[in-house]
PyMOL CGO cylinders between C-alpha atoms (Angstrom):
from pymol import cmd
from pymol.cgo import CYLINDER

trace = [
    CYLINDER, 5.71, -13.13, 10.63, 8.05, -11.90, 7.31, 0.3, 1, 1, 1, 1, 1, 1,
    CYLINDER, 8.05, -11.90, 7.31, 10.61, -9.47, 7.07, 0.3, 1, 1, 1, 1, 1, 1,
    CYLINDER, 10.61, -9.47, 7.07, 8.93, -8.25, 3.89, 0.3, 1, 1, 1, 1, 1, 1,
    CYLINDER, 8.93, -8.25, 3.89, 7.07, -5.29, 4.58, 0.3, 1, 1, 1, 1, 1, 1,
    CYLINDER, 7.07, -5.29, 4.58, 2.76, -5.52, 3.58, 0.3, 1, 1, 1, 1, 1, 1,
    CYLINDER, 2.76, -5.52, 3.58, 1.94, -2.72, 1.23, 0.3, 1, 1, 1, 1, 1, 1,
    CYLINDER, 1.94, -2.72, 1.23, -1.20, -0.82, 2.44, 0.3, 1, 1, 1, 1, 1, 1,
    CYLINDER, -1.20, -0.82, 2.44, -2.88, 1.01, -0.65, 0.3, 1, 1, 1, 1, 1, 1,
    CYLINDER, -2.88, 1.01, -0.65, -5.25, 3.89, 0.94, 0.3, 1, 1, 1, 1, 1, 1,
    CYLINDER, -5.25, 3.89, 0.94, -3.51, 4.01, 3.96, 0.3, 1, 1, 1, 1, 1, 1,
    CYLINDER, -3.51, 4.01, 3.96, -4.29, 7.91, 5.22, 0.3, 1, 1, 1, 1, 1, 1,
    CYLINDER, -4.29, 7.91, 5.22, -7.94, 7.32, 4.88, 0.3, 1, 1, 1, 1, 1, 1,
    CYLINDER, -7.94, 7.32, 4.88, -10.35, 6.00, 7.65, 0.3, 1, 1, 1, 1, 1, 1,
    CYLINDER, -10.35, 6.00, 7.65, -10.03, 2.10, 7.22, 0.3, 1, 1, 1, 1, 1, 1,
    CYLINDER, -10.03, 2.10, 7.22, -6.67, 2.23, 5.55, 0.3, 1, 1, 1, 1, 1, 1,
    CYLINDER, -6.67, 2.23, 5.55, -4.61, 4.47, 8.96, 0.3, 1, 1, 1, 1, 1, 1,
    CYLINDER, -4.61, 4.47, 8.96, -6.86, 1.77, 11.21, 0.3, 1, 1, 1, 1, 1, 1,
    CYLINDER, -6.86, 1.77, 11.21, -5.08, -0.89, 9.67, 0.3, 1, 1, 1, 1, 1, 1,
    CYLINDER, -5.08, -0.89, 9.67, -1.93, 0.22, 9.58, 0.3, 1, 1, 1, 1, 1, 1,
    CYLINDER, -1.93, 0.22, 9.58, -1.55, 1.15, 12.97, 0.3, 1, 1, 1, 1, 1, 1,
    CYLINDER, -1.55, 1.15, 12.97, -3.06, -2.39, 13.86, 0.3, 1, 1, 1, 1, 1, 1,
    CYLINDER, -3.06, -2.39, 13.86, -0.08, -4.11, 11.81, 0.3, 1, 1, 1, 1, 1, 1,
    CYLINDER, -0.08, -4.11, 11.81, 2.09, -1.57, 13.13, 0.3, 1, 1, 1, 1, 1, 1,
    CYLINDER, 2.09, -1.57, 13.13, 0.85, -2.45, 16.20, 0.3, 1, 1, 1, 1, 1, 1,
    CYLINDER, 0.85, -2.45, 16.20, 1.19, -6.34, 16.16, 0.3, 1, 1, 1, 1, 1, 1,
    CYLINDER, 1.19, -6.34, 16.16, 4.64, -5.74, 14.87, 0.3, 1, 1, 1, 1, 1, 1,
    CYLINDER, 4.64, -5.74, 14.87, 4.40, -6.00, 10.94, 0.3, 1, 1, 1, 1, 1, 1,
    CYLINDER, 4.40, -6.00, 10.94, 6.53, -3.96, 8.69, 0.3, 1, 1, 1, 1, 1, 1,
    CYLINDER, 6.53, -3.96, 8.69, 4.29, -1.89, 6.46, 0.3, 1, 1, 1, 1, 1, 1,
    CYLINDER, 4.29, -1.89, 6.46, 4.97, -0.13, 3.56, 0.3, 1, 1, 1, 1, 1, 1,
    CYLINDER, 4.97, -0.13, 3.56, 2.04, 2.64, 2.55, 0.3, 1, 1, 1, 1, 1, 1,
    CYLINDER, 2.04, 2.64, 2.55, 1.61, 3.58, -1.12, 0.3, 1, 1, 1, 1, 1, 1,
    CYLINDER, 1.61, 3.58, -1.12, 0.32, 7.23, -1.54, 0.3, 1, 1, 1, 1, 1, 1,
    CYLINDER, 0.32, 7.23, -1.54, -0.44, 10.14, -2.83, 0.3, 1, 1, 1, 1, 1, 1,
    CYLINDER, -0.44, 10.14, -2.83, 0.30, 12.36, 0.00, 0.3, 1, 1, 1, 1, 1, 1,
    CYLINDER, 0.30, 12.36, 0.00, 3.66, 11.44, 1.45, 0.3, 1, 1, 1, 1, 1, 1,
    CYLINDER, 3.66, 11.44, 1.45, 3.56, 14.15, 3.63, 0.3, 1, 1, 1, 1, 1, 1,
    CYLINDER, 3.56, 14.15, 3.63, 0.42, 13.28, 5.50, 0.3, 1, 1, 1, 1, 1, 1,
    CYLINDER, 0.42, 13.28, 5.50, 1.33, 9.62, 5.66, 0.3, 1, 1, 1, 1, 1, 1,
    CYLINDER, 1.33, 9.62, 5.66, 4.58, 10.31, 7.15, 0.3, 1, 1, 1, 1, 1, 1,
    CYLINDER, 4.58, 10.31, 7.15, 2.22, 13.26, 9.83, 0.3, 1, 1, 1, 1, 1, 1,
    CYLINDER, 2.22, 13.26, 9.83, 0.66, 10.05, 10.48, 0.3, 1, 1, 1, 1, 1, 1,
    CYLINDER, 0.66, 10.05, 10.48, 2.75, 7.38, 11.09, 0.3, 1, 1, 1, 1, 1, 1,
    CYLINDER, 2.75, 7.38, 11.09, 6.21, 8.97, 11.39, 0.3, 1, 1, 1, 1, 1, 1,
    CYLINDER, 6.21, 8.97, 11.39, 8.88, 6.23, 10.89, 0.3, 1, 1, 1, 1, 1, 1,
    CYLINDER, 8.88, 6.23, 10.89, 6.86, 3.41, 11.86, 0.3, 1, 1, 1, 1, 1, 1,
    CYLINDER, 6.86, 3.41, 11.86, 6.35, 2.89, 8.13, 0.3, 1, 1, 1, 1, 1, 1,
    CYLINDER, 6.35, 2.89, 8.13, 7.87, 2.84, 5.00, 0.3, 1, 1, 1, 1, 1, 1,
    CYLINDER, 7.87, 2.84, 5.00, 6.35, 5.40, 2.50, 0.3, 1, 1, 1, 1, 1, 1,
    CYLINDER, 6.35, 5.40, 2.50, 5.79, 4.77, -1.04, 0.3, 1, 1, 1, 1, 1, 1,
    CYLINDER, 5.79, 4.77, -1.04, 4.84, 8.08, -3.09, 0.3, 1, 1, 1, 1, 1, 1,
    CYLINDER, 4.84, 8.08, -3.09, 2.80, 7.43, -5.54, 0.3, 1, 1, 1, 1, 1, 1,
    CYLINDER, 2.80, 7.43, -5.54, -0.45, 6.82, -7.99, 0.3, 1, 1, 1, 1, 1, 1,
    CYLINDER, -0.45, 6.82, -7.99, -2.30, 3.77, -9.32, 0.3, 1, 1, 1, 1, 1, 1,
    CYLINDER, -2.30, 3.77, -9.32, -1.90, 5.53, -12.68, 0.3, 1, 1, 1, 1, 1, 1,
    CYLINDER, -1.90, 5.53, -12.68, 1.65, 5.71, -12.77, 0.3, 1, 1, 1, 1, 1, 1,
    CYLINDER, 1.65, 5.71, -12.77, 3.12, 2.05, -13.54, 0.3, 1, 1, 1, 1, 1, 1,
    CYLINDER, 3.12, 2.05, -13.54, 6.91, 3.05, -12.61, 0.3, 1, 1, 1, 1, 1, 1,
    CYLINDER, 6.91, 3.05, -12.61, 5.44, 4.46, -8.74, 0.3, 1, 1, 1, 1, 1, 1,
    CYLINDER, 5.44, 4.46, -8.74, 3.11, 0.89, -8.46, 0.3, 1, 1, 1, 1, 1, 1,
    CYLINDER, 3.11, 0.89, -8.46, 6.26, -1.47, -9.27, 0.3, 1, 1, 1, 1, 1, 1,
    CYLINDER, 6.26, -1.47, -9.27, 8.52, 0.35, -7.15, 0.3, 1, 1, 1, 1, 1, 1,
    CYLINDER, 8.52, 0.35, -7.15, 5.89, -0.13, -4.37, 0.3, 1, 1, 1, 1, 1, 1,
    CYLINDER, 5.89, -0.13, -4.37, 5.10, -3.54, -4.44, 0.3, 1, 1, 1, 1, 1, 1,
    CYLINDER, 5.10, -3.54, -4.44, 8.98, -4.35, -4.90, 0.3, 1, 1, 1, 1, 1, 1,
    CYLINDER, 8.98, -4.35, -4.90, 10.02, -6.88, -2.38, 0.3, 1, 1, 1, 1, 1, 1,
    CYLINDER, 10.02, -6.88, -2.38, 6.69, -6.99, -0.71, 0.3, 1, 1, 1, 1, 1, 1,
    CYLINDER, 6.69, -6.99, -0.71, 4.67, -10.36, 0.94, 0.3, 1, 1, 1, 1, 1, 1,
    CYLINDER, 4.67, -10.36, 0.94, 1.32, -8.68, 0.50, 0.3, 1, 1, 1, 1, 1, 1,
    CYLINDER, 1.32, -8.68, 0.50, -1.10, -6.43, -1.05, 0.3, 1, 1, 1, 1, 1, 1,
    CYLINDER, -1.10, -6.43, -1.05, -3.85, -4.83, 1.12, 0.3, 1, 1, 1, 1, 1, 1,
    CYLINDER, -3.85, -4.83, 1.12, -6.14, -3.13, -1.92, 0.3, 1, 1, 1, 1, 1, 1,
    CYLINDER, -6.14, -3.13, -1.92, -7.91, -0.08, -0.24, 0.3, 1, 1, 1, 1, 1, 1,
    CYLINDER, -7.91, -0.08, -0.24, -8.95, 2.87, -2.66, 0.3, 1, 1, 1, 1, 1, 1,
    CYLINDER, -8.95, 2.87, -2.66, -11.96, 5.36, -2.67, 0.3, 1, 1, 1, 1, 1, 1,
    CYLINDER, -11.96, 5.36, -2.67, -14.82, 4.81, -4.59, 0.3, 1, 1, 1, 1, 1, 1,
    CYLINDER, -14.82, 4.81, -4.59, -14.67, 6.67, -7.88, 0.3, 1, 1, 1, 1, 1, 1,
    CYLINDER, -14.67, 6.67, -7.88, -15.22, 6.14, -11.39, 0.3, 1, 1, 1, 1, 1, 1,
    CYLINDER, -15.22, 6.14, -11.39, -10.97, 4.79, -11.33, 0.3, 1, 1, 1, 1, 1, 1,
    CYLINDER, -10.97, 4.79, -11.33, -11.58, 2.47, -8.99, 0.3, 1, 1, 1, 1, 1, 1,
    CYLINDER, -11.58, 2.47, -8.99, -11.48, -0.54, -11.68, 0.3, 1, 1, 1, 1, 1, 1,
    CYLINDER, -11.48, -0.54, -11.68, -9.06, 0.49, -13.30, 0.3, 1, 1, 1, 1, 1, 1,
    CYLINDER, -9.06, 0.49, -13.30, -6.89, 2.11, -10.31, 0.3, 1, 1, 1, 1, 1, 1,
    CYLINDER, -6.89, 2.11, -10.31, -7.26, -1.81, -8.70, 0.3, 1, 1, 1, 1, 1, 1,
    CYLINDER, -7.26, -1.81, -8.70, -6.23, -3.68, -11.92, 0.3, 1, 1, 1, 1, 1, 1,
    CYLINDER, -6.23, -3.68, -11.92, -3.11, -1.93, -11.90, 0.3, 1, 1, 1, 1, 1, 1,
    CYLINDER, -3.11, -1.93, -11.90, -2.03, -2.39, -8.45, 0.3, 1, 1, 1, 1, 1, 1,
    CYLINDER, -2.03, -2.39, -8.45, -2.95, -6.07, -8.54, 0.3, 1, 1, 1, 1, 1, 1,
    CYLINDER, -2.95, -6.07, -8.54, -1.26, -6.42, -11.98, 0.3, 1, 1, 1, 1, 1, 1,
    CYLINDER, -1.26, -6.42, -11.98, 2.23, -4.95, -10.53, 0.3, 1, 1, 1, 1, 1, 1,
    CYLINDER, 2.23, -4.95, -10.53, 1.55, -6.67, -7.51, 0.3, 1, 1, 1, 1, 1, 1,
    CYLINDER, 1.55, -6.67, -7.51, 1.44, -10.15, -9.87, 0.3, 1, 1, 1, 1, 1, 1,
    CYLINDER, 1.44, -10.15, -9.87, 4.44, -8.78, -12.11, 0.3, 1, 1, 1, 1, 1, 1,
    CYLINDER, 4.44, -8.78, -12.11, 6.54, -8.85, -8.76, 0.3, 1, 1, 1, 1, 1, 1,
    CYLINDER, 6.54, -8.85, -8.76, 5.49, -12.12, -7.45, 0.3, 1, 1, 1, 1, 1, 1,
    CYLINDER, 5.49, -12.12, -7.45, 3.56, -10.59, -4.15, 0.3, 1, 1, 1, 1, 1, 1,
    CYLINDER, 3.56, -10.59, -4.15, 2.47, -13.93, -2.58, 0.3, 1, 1, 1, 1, 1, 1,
    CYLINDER, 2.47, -13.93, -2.58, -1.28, -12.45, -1.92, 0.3, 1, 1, 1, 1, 1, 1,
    CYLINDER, -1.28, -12.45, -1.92, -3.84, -9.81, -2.62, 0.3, 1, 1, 1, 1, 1, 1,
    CYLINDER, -3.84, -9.81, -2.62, -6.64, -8.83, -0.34, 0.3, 1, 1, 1, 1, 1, 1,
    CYLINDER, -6.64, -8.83, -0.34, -9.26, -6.45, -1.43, 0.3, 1, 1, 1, 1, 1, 1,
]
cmd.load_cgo(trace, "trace")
């Protein structure tokens, strides 16, 4: 087990809270990147670290994958996904995150 939190991309929809409440769970640190800090933090109170942000804003996706082990790569299907996932994974690369699961 690391120190270094696992970033969870989607994490206040269906799969993504499952997840993170299973790391949580087994003891992980977990660091959520979102959109809506406020329902992530309803959610999961201080049992994670919150990362506010969107896959379109560079500055918000290196902050978030700063001094991270992993990348968990959830997003809704939309026309962004692509796009939305190239940029995560290519800050996730930028800041040496040891793996990426989609």
């Amino acid at each position: 087990m690391s120190d270094r939190p696992i970033l969870v991309t989607g994490a206040t929809g269906k799969l993504g809270r499952l997840v993170v409440e299973r790391l949580v769970a087994l003891g992980q640190p977990v660091r959520v990147f979102t959109r809506r800090p406020d329902a992530a933090g309803a959610l999961f109170g201080k049992t994670v670290q919150i990362a506010a942000g969107d896959f379109g804003d560079r500055t918000s996706l290196d902050t978030a994958v700063r001094g991270v082990a992993r990348l968990l790569l959830l997003s809704p299907i939309s026309a962004r996904l692509v796009t939305d996932q190239v940029a995560a994974a290519d800050a996730a690369v930028a800041a040496n995150v040891a793996r990426i699961v989609k």
